[in-house]
C-alpha positions as CSV (number, residue, x, y, z in Angstrom):
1,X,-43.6,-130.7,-12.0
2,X,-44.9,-128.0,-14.8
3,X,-45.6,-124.7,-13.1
4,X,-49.1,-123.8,-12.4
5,X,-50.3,-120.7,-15.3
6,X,-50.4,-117.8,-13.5
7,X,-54.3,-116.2,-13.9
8,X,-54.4,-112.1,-14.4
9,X,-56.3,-110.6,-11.7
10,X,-59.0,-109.1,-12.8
11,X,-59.6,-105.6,-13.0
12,X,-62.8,-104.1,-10.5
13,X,-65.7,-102.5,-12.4
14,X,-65.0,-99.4,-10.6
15,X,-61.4,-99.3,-11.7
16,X,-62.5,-100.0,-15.8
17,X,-64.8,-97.4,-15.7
18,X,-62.0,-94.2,-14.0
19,X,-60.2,-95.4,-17.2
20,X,-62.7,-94.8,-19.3
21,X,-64.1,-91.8,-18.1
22,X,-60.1,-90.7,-18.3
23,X,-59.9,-91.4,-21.7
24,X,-63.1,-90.0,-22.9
25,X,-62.1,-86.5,-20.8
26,X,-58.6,-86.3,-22.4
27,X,-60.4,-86.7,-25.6
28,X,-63.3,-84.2,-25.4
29,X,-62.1,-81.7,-23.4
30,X,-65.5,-82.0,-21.3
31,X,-63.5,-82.2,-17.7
32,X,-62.1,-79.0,-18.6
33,X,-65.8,-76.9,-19.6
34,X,-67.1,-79.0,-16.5
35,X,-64.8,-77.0,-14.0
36,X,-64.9,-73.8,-16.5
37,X,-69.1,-73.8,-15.9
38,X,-69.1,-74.4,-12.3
39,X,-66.0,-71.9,-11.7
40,X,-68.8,-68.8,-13.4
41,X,-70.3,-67.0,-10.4
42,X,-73.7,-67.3,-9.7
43,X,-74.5,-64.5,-10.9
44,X,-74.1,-65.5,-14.6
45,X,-76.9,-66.0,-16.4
46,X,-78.4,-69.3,-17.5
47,X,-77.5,-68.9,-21.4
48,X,-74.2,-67.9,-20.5
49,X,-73.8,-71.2,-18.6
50,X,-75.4,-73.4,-21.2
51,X,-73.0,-71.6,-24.0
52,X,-70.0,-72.5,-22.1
53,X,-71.4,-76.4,-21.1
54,X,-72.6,-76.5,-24.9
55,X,-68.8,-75.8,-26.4
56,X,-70.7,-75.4,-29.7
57,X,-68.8,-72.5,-31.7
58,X,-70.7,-69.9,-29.3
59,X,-67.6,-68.7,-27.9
60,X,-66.3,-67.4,-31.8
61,X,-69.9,-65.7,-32.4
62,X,-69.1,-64.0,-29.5
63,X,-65.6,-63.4,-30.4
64,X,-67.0,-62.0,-34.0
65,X,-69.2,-60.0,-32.4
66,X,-66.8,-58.4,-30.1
67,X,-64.9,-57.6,-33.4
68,X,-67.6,-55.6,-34.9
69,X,-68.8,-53.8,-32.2
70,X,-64.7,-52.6,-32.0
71,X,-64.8,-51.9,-35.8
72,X,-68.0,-49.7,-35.5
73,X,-66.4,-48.1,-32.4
74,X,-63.4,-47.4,-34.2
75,X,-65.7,-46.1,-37.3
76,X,-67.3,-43.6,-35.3
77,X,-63.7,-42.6,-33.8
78,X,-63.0,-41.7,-37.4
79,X,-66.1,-39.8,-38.3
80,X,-65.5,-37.6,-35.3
81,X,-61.8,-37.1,-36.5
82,X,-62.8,-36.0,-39.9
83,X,-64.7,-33.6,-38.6
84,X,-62.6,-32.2,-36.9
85,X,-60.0,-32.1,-39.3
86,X,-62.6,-30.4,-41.6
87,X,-63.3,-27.8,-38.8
88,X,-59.8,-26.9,-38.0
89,X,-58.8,-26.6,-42.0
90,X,-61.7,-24.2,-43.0
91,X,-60.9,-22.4,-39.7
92,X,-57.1,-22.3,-40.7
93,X,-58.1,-21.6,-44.2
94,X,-60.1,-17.9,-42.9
95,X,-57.7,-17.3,-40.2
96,X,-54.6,-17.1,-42.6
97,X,-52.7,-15.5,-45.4
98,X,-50.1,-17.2,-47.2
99,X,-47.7,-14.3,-47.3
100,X,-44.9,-16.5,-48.6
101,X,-46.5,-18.7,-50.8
102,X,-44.5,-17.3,-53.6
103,X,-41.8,-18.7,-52.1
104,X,-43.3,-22.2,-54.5
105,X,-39.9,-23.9,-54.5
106,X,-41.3,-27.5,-53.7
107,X,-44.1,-26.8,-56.5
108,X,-42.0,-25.7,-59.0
109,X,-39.3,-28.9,-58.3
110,X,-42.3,-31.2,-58.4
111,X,-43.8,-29.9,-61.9
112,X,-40.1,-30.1,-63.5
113,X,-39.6,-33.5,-62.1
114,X,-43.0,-34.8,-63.9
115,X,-41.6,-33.2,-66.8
116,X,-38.3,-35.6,-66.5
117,X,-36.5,-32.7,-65.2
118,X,-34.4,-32.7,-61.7
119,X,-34.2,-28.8,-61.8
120,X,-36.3,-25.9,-62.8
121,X,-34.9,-23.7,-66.5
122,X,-35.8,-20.7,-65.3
123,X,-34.8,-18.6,-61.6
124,X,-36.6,-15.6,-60.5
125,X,-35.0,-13.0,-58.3
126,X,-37.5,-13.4,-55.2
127,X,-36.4,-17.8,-55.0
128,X,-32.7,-17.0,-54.2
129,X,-32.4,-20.3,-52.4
130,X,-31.7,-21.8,-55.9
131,X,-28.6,-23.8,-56.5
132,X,-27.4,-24.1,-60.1
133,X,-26.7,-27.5,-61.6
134,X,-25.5,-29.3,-64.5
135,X,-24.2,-26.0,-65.9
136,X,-26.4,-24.1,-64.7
137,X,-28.9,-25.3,-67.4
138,X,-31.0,-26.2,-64.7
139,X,-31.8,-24.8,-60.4
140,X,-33.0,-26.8,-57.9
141,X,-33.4,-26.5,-53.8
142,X,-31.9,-27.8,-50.4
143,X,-35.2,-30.0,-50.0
144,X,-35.3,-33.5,-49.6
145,X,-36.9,-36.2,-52.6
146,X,-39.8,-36.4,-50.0
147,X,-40.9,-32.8,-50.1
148,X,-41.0,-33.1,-53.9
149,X,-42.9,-35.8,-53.8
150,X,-45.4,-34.9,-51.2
151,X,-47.0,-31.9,-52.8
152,X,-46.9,-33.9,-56.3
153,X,-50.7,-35.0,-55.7
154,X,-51.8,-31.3,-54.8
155,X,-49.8,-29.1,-57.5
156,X,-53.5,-28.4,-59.0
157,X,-54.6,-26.9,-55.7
158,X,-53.7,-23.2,-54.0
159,X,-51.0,-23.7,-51.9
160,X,-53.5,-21.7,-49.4
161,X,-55.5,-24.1,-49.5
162,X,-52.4,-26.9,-49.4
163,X,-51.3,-25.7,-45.6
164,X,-55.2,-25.4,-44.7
165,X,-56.0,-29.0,-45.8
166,X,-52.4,-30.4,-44.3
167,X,-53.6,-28.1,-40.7
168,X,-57.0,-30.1,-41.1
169,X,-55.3,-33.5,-41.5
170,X,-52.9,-32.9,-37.8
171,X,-55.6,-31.7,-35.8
172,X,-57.7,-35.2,-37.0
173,X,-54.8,-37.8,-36.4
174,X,-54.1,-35.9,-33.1
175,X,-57.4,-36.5,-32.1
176,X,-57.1,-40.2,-33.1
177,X,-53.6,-40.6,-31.1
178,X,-55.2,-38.5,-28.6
179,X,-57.5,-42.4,-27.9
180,X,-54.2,-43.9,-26.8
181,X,-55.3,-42.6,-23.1
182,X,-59.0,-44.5,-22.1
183,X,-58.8,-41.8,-19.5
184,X,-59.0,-38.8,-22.5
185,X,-62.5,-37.9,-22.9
186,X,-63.8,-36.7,-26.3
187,X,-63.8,-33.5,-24.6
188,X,-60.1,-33.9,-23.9
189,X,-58.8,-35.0,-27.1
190,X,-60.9,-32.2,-28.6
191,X,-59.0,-29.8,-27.0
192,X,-55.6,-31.4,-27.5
193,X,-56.2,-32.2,-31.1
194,X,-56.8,-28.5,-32.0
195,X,-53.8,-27.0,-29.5
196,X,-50.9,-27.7,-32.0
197,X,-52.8,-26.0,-34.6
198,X,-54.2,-22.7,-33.2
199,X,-52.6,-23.2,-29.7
200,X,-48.6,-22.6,-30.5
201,X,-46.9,-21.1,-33.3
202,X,-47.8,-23.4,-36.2
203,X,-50.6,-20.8,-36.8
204,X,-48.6,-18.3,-37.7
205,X,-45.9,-20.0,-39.4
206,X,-47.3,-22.7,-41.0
207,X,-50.0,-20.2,-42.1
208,X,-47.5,-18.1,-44.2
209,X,-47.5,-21.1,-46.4
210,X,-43.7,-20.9,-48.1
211,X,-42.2,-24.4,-49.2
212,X,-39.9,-24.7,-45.9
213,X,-43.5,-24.4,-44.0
214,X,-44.8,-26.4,-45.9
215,X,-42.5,-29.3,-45.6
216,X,-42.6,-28.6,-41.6
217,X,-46.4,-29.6,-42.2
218,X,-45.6,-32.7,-43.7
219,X,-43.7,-33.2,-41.2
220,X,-46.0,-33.0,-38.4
221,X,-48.4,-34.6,-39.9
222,X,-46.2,-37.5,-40.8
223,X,-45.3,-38.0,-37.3
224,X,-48.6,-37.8,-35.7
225,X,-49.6,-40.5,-38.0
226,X,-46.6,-42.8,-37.5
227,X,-47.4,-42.6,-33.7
228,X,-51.1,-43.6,-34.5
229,X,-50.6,-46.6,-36.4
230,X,-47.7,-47.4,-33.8
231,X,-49.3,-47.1,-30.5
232,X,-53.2,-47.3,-31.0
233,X,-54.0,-49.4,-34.0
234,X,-50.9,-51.3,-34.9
235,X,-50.5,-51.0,-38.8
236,X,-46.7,-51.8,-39.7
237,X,-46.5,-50.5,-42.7
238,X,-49.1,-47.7,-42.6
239,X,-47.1,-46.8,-39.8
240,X,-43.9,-46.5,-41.9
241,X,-45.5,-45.2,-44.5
242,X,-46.1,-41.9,-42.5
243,X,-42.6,-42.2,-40.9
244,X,-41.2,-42.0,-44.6
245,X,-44.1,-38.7,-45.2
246,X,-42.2,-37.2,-42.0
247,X,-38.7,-37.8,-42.6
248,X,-39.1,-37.5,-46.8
249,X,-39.5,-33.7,-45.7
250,X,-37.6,-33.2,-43.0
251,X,-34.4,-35.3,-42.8
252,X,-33.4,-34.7,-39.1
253,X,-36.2,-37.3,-38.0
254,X,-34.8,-40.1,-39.3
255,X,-32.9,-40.0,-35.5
256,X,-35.8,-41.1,-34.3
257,X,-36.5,-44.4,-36.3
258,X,-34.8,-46.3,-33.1
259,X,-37.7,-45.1,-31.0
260,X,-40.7,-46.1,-33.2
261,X,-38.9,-49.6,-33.9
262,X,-38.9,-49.7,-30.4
263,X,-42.5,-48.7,-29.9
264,X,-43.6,-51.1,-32.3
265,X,-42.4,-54.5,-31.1
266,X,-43.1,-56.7,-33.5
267,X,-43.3,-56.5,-37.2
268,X,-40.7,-54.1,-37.8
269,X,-39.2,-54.9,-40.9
270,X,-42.7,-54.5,-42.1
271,X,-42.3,-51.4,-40.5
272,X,-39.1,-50.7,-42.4
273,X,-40.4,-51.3,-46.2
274,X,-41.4,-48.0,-47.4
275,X,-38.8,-45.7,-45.4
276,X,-36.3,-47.8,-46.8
277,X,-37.6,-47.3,-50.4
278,X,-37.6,-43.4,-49.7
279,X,-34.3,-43.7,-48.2
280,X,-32.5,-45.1,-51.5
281,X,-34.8,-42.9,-53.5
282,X,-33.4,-39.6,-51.5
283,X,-29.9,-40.7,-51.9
284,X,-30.3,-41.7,-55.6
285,X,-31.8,-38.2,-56.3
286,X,-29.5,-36.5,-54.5
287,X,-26.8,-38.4,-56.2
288,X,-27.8,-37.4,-60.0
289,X,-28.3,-33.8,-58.5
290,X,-24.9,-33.4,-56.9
291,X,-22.7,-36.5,-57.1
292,X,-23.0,-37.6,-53.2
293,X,-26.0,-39.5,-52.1
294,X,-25.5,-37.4,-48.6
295,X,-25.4,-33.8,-50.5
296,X,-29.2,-31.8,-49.8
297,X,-27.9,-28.8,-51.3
298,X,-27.2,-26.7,-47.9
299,X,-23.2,-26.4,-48.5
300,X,-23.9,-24.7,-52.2
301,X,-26.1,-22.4,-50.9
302,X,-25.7,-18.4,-50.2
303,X,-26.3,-19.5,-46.7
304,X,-23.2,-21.2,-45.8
305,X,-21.4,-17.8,-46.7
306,X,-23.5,-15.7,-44.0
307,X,-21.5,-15.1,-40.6
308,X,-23.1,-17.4,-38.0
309,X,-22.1,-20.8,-40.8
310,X,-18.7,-19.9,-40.9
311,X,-18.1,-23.2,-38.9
312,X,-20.4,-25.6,-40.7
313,X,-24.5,-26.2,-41.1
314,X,-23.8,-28.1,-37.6
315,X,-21.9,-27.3,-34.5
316,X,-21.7,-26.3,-31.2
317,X,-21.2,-22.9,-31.8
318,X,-24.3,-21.7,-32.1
319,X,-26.0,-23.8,-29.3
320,X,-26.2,-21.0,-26.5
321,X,-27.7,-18.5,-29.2
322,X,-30.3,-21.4,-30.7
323,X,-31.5,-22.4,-26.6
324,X,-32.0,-18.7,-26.1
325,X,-34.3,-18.0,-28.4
326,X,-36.2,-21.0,-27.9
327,X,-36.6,-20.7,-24.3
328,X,-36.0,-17.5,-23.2
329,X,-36.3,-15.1,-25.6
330,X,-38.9,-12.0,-24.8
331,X,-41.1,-9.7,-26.6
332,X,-40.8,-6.3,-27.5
333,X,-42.5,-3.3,-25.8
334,X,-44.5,-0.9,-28.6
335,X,-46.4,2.0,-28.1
336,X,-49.4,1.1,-29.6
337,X,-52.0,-2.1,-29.3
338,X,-51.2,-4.9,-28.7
339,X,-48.6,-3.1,-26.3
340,X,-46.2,-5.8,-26.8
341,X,-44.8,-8.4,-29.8
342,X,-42.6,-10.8,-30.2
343,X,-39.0,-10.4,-32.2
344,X,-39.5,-11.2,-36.0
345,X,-36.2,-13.8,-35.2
346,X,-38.5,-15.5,-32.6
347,X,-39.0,-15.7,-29.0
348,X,-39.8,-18.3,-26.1
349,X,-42.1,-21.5,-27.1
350,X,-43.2,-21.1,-23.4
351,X,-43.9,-17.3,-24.0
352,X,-45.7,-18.4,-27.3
353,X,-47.4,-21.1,-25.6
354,X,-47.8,-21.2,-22.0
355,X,-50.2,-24.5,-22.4
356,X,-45.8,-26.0,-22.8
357,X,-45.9,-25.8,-19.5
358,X,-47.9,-28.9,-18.4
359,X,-45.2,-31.1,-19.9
360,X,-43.5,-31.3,-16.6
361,X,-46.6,-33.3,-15.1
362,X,-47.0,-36.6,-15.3
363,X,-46.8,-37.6,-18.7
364,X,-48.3,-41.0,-19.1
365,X,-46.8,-43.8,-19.9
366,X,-44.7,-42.8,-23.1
367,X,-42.6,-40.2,-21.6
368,X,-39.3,-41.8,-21.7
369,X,-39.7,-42.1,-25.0
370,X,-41.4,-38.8,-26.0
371,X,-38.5,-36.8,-24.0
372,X,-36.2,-38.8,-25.7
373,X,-37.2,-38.0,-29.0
374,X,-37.5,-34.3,-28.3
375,X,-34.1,-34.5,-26.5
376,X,-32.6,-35.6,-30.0
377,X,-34.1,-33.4,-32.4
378,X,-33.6,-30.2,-29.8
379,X,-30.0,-31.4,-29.7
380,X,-30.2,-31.3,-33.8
381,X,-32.1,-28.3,-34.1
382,X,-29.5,-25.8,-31.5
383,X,-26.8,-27.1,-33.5
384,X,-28.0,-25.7,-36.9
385,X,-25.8,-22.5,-37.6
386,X,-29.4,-20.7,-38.3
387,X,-32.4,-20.3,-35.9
388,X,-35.2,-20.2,-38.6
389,X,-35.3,-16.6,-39.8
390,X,-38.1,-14.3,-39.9
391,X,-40.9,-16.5,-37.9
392,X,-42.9,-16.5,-34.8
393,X,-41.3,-18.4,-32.2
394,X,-39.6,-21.2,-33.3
395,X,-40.6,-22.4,-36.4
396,X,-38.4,-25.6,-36.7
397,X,-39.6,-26.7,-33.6
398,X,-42.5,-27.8,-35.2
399,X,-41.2,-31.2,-35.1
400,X,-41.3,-31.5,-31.7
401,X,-44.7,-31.5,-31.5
402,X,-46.2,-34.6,-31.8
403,X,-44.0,-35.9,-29.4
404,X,-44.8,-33.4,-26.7
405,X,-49.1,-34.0,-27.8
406,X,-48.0,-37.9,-26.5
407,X,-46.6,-36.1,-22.9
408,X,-49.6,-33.8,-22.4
409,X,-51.9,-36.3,-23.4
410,X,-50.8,-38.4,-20.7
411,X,-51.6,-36.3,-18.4
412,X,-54.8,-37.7,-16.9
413,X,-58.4,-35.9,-17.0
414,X,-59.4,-32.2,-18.1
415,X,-58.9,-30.0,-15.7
416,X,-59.9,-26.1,-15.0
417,X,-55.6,-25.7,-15.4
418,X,-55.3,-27.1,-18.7
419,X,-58.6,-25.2,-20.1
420,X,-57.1,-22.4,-18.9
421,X,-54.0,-22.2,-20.1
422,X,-55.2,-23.7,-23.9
423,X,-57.4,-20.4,-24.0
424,X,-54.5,-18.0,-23.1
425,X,-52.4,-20.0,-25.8
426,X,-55.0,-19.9,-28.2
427,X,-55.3,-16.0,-27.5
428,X,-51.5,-15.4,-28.0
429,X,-51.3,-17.4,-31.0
430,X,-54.3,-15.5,-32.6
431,X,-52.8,-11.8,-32.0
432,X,-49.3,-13.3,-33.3
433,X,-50.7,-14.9,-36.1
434,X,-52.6,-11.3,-36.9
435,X,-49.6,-9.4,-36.3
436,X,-47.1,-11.5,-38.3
437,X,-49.9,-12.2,-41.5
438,X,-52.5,-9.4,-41.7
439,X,-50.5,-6.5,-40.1
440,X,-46.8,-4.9,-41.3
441,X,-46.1,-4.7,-37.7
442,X,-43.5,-7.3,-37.8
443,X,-41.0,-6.7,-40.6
444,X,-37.3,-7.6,-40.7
């Protein structure tokens, strides 16, 4: 007997239509706006509800305007940093005298290189840092490709007015790194923007305008815009653009590459283009100069002959002598007003600028890095056989700067302590910057 065909059950009504309404959710997305509207609080209001249910393109009008309202915030961020920067350069520009500015060496290097030359023809007593090459038909300096490059687009201004304008542009990008902290008020980052400037030694030395402070400008301000575009608004190459500004002039800051790599996360061989175009540059020019892509110039100097090199540019020798003067080093008792002033070899950044002294607080939360930069370059800078010369303080300390302005500007709110001790560094720092540039008080 032929087996019976077996009927399919049919499916309920209820059943066919779950499936469906499973489909069509999968599909559409609508289950998911469904719980997304009835998870706002009630407190939402009714066009916020119906943008959400609508699922329309509402939420990227939204997202667009969000956008703009950011890039008008940041707009006005940078309208309050130029001025700023414009303040603090015309203030820097009346409070200084460029005592050395005839020491030109980075001028003169820069108009003989646009002239196809790598040295200058002539040498004049007073620029004894020269070092003869190719025969001596020709001098150059000890200062890196960078240095030579960076003053290329200023030679038709003053150098006066050079340092003023390169004061002007640190004080405005450390009042934009300054926004790293939501916590920093435009009070704060007011007062922190202008304390590198007028509240530690930079006044005074960077104000005497020679080449070597010149380059120490550079530097600075190279820094302070690499941490910018690293930490607050994340531009690779912008960023490594002003990396390459800082260690095109002074060489000893390419230790600290590892740290902004590290700070910037992602994109870092974007990061990486122009310093490494600087980089082969440097060693290419140093290479036609002296035949070794690794020579600056320091080992053919008069320098190397003076007592405290006889063991190299670098060593441990002169480490005890170097942390002395940086950290403990007094000032000398006169007769006469001001009573008291600081050593023409230096004397105690501390001394010089008590405002130091709020490193040791809480420091935010780039501290590991910022002391580990400054460990590095301290490390660099006690090992160099000289402690800067004639200067106030410590001149190459400079450097250090920026990454102590990401310490204290962790540091929280404003506070009657920090006002206080920015006015009595600002104070010091103006009677030191009068007594090393306007007075002969201070004389080797």
């Amino acid at each position: 007997m032929a087996a019976k065909k077996m009927k399919k059950p049919k499916m309920p009504a209820s059943e066919l239509f779950r499936r469906v309404e499973s489909i069509v959710e999968k599909g559409t997305g609508i289950k998911k706006r469904v719980k997304k509207i009835e998870g706002l609080p009630r407190s939402a209001g009714a066009a916020q509800r119906q943008r959400m249910g609508r699922g329309d393109g509402s939420e990227a009008r939204d997202g667009r305007a969000g956008a703009s309202e950011a890039a008008m915030k940041r707009l006005k961020l940078w309208h309050k940093a130029a001025g700023i920067g414009l303040v603090a350069a015309f203030v820097f520009y009346l409070t200084t005298k460029p005592i050395m500015a005839h020491f030109n060496y980075t001028h003169r290097l820069a108009l003989a290189f646009l002239d196809g030359r790598l040295g200058v023809a002539e040498h004049p007593s007073w620029l004894n840092e020269l070092i003869p090459i190719d025969g001596s038909r020709y001098y150059t300096g000890n200062y890196c490709l960078g240095a030579v490059l960076s003053v290329m687009p200023f030679l038709f201004l003053s150098g006066h007015l050079l340092t003023a304008l390169v004061a002007g542009a640190c004080a405005a990008l450390f009042f934009l790194l300054g926004s790293m902290e939501e916590s920093n008020s435009t009070a704060r980052r007011m007062m922190l923007a202008i304390f590198p400037i007028f509240g530690t030694w930079v006044w005074a030395d960077f104000g005497a305008g020679g080449a070597w402070d010149l380059s120490q400008g550079f530097g600075m301000a190279g820094q302070a815009g690499a941490l910018y575009f690293t930490l607050v608004q994340r531009k690779p190459v912008v960023a490594g653009s002003f990396f390459a500004l800082a260690f095109g002039n002074r060489a000893e800051l390419i230790l600290t590459l590892p740290i902004y790599l590290f700070l910037m996360k992602r994109d870092r061989l974007r990061f990486l283009i122009v310093p490494a175009v600087i980089a082969l540059a440097t060693a290419g020019y140093n290479f036609a100069r002296f035949g070794s892509p690794f020579e600056f110039g320091y080992h053919r100097q008069n320098l190397m002959r003076e007592g405290w090199c006889q063991h190299g540019l670098f060593s441990i020798y002169p480490v005890a002598y170097n942390a002395y003067h940086m950290l403990f080093e007094g000032l000398i008792g006169t007769p006469t007003f001001p009573f008291m002033q600081p050593s023409p070899w230096g004397c105690s950044i501390f001394l010089a600028s008590p405002f130091l002294f709020l490193l040791f607080r809480e420091g935010g939360k780039y501290k590991v890095a910022a002391w580990t930069a400054i460990g590095l370059l301290t490390a660099v800078l006690w090992c160099h056989c000289s402690q800067g010369g004639w200067m106030f303080s410590s001149r190459y300390a400079m450097i250090l700067l920026p990454w102590m302005f990401l310490i204290l500007a962790g540091n929280g709110r404003l506070s009657v302590i920090e006002v206080a001790l920015f006015a009595v560094s600002v104070a010091i720092n103006g009677v030191a910057t009068w007594l090393f540039l306007w007075t002969g008080k201070i004389h080797v």
